[in-house]
C-alpha positions in Angstrom: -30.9 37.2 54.9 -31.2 36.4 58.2 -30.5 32.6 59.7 -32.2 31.5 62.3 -29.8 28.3 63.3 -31.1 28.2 67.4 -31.1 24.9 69.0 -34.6 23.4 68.1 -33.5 21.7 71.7 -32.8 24.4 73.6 -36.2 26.5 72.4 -38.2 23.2 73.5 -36.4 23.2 76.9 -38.1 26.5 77.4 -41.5 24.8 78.0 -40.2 22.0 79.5 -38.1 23.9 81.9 -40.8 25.6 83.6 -42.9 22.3 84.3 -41.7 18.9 86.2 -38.2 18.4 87.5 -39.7 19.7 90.7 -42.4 18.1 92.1 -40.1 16.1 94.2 -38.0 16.8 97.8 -34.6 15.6 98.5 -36.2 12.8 99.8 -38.8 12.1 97.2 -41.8 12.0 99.7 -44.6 12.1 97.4 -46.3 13.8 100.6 -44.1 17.2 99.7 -44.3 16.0 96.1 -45.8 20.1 95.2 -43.3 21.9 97.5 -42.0 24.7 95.5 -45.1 24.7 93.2 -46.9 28.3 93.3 -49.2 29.0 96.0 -53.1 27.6 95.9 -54.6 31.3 95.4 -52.4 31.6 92.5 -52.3 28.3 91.1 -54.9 28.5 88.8 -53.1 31.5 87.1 -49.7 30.2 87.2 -50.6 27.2 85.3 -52.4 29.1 82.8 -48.9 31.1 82.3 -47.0 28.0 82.2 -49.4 26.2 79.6 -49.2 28.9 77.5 -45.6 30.0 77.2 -45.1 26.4 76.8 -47.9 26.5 73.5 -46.2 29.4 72.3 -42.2 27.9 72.6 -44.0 24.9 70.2 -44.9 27.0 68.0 -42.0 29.0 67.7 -40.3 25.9 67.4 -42.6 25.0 64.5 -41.9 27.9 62.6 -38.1 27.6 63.0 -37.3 23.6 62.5 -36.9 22.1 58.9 -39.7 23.2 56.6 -40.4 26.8 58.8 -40.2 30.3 57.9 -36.2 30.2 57.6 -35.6 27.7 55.1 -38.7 28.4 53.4 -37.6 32.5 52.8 -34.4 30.8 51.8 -35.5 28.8 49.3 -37.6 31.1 47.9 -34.7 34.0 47.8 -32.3 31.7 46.3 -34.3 31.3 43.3 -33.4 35.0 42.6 -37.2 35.4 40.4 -36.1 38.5 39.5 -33.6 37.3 37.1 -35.8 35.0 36.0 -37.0 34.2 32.4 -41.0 32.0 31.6 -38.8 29.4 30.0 -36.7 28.4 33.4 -37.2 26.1 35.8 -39.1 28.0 39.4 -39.6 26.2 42.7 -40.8 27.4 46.2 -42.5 25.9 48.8 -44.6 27.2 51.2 -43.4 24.8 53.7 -44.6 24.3 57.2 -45.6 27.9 58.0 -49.0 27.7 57.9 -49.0 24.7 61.1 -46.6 27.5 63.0 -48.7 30.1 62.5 -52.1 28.1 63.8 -49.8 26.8 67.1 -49.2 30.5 67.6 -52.5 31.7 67.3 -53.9 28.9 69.6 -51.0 29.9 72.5 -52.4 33.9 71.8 -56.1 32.9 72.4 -54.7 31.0 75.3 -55.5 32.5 79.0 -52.5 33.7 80.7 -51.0 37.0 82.1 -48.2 37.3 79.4 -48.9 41.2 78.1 -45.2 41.4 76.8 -45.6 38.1 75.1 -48.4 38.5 73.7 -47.8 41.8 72.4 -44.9 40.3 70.7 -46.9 37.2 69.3 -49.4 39.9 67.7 -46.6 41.5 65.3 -45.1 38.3 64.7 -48.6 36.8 63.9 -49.7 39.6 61.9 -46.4 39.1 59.9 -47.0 36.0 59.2 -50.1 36.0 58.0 -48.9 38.5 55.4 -46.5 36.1 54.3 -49.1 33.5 54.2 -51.5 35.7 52.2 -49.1 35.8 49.4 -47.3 33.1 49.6 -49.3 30.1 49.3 -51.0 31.9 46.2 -47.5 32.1 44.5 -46.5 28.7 45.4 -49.8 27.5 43.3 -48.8 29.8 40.6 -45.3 28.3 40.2 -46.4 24.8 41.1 -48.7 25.3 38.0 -46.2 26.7 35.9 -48.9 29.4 35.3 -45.7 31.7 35.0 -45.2 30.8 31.5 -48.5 31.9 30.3 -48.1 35.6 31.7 -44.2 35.8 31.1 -43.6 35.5 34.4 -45.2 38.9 35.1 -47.3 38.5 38.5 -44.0 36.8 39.7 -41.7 39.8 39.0 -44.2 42.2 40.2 -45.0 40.1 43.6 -41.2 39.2 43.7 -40.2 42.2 45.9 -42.9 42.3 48.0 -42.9 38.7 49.0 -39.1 39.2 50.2 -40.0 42.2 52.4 -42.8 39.8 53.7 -40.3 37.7 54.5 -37.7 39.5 55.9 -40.2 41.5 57.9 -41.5 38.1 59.7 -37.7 36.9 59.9 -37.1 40.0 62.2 -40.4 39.8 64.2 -39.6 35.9 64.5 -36.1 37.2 66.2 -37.7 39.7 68.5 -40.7 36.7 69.7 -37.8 35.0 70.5 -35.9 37.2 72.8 -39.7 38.3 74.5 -40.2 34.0 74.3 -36.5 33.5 76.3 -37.5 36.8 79.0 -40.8 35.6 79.4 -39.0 31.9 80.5 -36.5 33.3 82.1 -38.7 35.4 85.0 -40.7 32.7 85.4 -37.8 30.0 86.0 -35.8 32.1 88.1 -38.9 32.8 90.6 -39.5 28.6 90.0 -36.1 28.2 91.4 -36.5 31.0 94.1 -39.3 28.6 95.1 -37.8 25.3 95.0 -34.8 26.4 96.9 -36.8 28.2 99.6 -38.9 24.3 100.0 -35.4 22.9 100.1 -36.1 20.5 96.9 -32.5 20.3 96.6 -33.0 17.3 93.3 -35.9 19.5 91.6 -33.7 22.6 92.3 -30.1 21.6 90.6 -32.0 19.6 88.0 -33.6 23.0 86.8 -30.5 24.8 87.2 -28.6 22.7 85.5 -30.9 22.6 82.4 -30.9 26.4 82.9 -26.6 26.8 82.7 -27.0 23.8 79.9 -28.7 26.6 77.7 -26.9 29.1 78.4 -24.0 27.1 77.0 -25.9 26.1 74.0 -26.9 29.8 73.5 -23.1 30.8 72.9 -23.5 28.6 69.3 -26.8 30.7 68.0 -25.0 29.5 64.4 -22.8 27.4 63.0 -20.2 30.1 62.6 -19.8 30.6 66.0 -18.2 27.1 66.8 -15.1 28.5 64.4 -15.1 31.8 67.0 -11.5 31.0 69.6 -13.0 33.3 71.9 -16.7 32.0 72.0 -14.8 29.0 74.1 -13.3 30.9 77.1 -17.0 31.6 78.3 -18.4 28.4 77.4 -15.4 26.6 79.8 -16.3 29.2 82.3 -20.0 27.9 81.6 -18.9 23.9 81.6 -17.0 24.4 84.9 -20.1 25.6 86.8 -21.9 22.8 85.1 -19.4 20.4 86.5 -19.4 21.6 89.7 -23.3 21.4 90.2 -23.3 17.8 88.5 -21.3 16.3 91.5 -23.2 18.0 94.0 -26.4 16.8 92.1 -24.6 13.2 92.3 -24.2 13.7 95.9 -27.9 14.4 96.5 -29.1 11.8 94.7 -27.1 9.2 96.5 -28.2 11.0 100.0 -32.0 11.0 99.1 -32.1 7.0 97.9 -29.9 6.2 101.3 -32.1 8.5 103.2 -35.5 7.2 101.2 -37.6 3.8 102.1 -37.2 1.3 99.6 -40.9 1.8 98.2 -40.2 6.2 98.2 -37.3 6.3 96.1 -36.2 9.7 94.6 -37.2 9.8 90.9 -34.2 8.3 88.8 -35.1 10.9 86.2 -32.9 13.4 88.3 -29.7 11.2 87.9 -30.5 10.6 83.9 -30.0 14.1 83.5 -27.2 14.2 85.3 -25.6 11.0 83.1 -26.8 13.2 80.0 -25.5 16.7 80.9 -22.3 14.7 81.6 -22.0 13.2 78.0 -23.3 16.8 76.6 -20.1 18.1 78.3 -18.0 15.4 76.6 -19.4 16.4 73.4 -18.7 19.9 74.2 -15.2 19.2 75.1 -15.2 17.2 71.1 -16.7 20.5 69.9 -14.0 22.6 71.1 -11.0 20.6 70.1 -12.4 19.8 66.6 -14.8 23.1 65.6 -16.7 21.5 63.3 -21.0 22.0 63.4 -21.3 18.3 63.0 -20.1 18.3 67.1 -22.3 21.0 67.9 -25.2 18.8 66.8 -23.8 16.1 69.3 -24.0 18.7 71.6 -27.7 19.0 71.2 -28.8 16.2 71.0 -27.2 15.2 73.9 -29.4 18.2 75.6 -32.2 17.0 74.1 -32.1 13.6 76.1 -31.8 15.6 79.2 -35.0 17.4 78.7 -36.5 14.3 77.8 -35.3 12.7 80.9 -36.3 15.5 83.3 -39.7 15.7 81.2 -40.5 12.1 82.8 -39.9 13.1 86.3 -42.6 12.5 88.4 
């Protein structure tokens, strides 16, 4: 069965990513506060994109944290029903699946030019609500215990179709995510194109260096990859780029609050996420000496606090 083990962080980052971090200049005049920002005529309908890849990355990360579709297939596989006798003990859980699936279907109904997207969220929706359809009627049934009155028939007979269901949303949930990451992707890059082209020099390396943060974290999809030697030599290639735009993002920051009056400071938030992505890179540096998941998780939470930080920018 599949494992969806992505970075809960890196999947909210996506949202978070394309919003704030920006809206200030090197010199944190709040009278260029929107340079960068998408032009007037097409405000309107950039937002709406924006606001609605950012509903759909929440519910995506709904359906994949504790309680989502992954651990609740797993749970329900590992029971093995269809060795199963009425007299033993059966437990599933329907989990959380039911709140993904409703944040999913509120991003689709959502206005917003996002055809790929969307066409993606309709197979993974549709999926789900087969899963749905049949699970939350088993999970009654076995909750019951209604399985030893019919010998655990309806279980055996349902058994193989609710794994299909399963893996069937499992790889829909896979390909949402890679349309999810594209769809983030475009619309970060031309964000960046933007910022750059204003010369927000803060709002630009903060976003960049959120963006080259997850594409470190991306080269751990899975606990198994932290024991891969090789996964390391691109993530140091990824960490020295990192590095290198930390210190210039230092250097910026110091420029702008020497350039700045004393009551239009640049927004501090820029030089948390700085301090985080520094410890994140710490951790990384724990993570590849000791190979153990447990470092990985350091890792991202440490990423997590630098989405949080540029979240509150201004």
């Amino acid at each position: 069965m599949h494992t969806t083990t992505r970075s809960i962080a890196a999947l909210s980052a996506m949202a978070l990513l394309l919003a704030g971090c920006g809206k200030g200049t090197t010199t944190g005049n709040s009278s260029t506060a929107a340079a960068g920002e998408a032009t007037p005529a097409g405000a309107d309908a950039d937002r709406q994109v924006g606001t609605k890849i950012s509903a759909y990355t929440e519910g995506y990360n709904k359906l994949i944290e504790t309680f989502g579709l992954t651990e609740t297939a797993r749970r329900y596989m590992d029971e093995k029903i269809a060795g199963k006798s009425p007299t033993d003990s059966i437990s599933i859980t329907d989990g959380w699946v039911d709140q993904a699936l409703a944040k999913l279907k509120a991003a689709r109904a959502m206005p917003g030019a996002t055809p790929a997207l969307d066409r993606s969220a309709d197979a993974l929706i549709a999926a789900l609500d087969k899963v749905m359809a049949r699970l939350g009627p088993l999970n009654t049934y076995y909750d019951s215990k209604a399985y030893k009155d019919d010998a655990l028939a309806r279980g055996k007979r349902e058994d193989p179709l609710m794994v299909a269901e399963f893996r069937a949303a499992l790889a829909e949930a896979d390909r949402f995510d890679t349309a999810l990451s594209a769809a983030r992707r475009a619309r970060l890059d031309g964000e960046l194109s933007r910022l750059k082209a204003a010369g927000n020099t803060l709002g630009y390396n903060t976003k960049l260096e959120l963006k080259q943060a997850e594409d470190l974290l991306a080269l751990f999809p899975d606990p198994a990859a932290v024991k891969n030697p090789a996964t390391y030599g691109r993530a140091d290639a990824i960490v020295a780029s990192l590095e290198k735009l930390l210190a210039e993002q230092r250097t910026a920051y110091d420029a702008a609050k020497a350039k700045a009056a004393p009551t239009d400071q640049p927004d501090s938030g820029h030089s948390s996420v700085v301090d985080n992505l520094t410890s994140m890179i710490g951790d990384y540096r724990d993570l590849r000496q000791s190979k153990d998941p447990d470092d990985l998780n350091d890792v991202i939470e440490e990423f997590n606090r630098a989405i949080d930080s540029a979240n509150n920018i201004d």
